[in-house]
C-alpha positions as CSV (number, residue, x, y, z in Angstrom):
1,X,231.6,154.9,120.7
2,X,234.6,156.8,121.6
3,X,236.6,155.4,119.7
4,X,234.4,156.7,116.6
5,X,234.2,159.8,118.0
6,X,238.4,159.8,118.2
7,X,238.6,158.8,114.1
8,X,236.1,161.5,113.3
9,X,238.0,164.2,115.2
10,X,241.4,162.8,112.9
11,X,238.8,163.2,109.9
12,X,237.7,166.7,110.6
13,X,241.4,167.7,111.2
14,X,242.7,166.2,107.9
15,X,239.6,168.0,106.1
16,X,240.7,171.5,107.7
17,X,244.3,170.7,106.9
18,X,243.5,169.7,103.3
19,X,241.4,172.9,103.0
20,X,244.2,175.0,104.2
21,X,246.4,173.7,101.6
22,X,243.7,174.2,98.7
23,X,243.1,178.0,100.1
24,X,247.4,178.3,99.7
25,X,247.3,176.9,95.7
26,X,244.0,179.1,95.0
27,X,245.7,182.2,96.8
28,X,248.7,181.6,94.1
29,X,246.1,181.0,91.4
30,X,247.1,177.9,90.0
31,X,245.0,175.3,91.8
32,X,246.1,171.4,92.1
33,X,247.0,171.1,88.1
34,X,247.6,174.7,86.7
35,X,250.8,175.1,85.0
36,X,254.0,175.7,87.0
37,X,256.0,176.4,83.7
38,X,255.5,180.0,81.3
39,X,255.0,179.3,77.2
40,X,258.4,178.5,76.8
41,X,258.7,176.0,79.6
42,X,260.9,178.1,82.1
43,X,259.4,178.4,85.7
44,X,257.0,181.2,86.5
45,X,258.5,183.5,88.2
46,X,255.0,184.9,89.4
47,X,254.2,182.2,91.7
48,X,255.9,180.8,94.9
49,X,257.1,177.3,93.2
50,X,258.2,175.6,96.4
51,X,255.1,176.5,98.8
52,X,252.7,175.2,95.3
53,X,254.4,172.3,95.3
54,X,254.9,171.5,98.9
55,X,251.1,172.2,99.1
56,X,250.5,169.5,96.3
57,X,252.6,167.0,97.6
58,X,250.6,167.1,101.1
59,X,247.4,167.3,99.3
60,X,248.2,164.1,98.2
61,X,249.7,162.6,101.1
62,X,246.3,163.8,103.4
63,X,244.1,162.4,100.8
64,X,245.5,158.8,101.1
65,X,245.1,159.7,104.8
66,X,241.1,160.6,104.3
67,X,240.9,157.5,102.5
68,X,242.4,155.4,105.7
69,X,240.1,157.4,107.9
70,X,236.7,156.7,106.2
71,X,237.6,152.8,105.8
72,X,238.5,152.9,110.0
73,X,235.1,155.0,110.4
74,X,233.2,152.4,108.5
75,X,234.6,149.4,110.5
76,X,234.3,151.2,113.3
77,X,230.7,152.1,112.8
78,X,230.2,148.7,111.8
79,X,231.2,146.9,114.5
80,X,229.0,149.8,116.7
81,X,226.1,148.8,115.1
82,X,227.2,144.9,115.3
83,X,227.4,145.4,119.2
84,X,224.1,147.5,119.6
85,X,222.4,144.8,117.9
86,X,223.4,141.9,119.7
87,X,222.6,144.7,123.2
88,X,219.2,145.0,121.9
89,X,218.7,141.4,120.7
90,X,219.5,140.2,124.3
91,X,217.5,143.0,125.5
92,X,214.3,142.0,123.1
93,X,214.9,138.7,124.7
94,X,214.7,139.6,128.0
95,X,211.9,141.4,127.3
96,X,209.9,138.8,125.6
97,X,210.3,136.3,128.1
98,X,209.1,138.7,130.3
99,X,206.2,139.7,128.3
100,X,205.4,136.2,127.7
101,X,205.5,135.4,132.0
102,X,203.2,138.8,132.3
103,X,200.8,137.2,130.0
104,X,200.6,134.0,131.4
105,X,200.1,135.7,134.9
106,X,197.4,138.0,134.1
107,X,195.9,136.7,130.5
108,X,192.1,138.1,131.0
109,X,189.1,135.9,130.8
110,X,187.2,135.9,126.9
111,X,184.0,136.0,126.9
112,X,183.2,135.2,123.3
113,X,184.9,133.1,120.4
114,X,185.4,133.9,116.6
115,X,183.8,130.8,115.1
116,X,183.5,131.7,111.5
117,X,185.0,134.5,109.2
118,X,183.7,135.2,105.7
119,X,186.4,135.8,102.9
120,X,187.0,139.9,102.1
121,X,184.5,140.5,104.8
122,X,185.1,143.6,107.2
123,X,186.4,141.3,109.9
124,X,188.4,139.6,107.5
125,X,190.1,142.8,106.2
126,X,190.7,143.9,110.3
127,X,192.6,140.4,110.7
128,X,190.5,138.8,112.5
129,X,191.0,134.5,112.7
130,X,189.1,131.4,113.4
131,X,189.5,130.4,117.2
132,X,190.8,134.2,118.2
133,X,189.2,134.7,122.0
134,X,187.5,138.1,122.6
135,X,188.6,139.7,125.6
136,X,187.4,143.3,124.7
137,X,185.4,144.4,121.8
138,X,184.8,148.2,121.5
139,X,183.0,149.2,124.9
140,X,182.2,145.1,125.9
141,X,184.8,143.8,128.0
142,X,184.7,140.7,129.8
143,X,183.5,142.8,133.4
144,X,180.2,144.2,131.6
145,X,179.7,141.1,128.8
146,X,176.1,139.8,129.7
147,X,175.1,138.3,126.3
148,X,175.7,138.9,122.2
149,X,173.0,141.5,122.3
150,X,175.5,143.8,123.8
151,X,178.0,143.1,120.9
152,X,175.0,143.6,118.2
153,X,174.6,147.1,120.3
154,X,178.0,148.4,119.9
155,X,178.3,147.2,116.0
156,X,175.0,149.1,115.7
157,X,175.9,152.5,116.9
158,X,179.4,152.3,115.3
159,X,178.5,151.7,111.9
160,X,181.4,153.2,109.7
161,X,183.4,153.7,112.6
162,X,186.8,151.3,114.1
163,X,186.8,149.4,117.0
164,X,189.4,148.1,119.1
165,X,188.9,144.6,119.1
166,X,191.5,142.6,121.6
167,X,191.9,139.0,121.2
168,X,193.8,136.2,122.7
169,X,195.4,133.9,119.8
170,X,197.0,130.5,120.3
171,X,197.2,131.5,124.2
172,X,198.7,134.5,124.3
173,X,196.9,138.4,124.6
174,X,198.7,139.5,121.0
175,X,196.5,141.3,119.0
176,X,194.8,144.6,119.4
177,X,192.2,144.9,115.8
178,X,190.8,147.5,114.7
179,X,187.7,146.6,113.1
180,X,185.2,148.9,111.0
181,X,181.9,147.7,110.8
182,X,180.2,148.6,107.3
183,X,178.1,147.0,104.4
184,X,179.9,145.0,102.5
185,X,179.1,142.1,99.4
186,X,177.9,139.7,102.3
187,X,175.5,139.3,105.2
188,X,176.0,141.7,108.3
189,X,178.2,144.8,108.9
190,X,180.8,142.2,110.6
191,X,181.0,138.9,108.2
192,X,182.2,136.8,111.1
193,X,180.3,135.0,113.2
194,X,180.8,135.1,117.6
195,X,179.5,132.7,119.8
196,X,179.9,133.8,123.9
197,X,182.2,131.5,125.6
198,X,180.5,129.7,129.0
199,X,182.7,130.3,131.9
């Protein structure tokens, strides 16, 4: 990061330096190609030829500078970016594996199991899947689950509206839902079909 910070400071200083030289040719009025010769091909004598050309010539030079600058800024970001990456893939790691060991240790207890889900049903649009394992669905969790009554309850009441729906899929707590119960083609406001799990 320093570094990059070093080559833009060197790019910033050839820009003012390059600026200063184009305020000298516009001050004499001539710019980088106006004429340094009258009608009849003699010098002007109106202008200050050997600052004009001076300023031209290191125009030139601090352009080819610019150029070298920008390429060393662009490897130089590169490479940042190259590095940051490879920090945040080990760090994604490292988090992962821990995510995965917090799951392991406290994956909560489902109390119901997606058995059946109807093509371009509600529950089909949230995401839902065969074999996903309910641990929470809208107010239900597994504390206050008592039977599939209290599911039909909370569909009831939230007709039109989402629910969070957490499921645990292919053993591991991945996948918050958010399911709207409505009428649809089918049967239901759900088109899926949950049976309670028996602890």
């Amino acid at each position: 990061m320093d570094n990059v910070k070093i080559i833009m400071k060197k790019k910033d200083q050839i820009e003012e330096q390059i600026k200063a030289y184009y305020d000298i040719l516009e001050g004499q009025g001539v710019g980088v190609s106006g004429p340094l010769v009258d009608a009849e091909g003699f010098p002007r004598a109106d202008i200050d030829l050997y600052q004009i050309r001076t300023a031209r010539h290191n125009i030139s030079c601090l352009q080819n500078d610019h150029k070298a600058v920008m390429s060393d800024i662009e490897d130089a970001l590169h490479k940042l970016h190259s590095q940051e990456k490879a920090t945040h893939d080990n760090n994604g790691q490292a988090e992962a594996q821990s995510e995965s060991m917090d799951h392991e240790v406290t994956l909560p207890s489902p109390f119901a199991r997606v058995d059946a889900v109807t093509q371009a049903s509600p529950a089909c649009q949230a995401g839902l899947q065969v074999g996903d394992e309910i641990v929470q669905f809208g107010s239900v969790k597994t504390g206050n689950f008592q039977n599939l009554q209290n599911i039909a309850a909370v569909v009831q009441h939230s007709e039109g509206k989402p629910l969070r729906v957490t499921v645990i899929r292919g053993g591991r707590l991945a996948h918050h839902v958010s399911l709207t119960p409505q009428r649809w083609s089918g049967r239901g406001l759900l088109g899926c079909n949950i049976v309670p799990i028996h602890r």
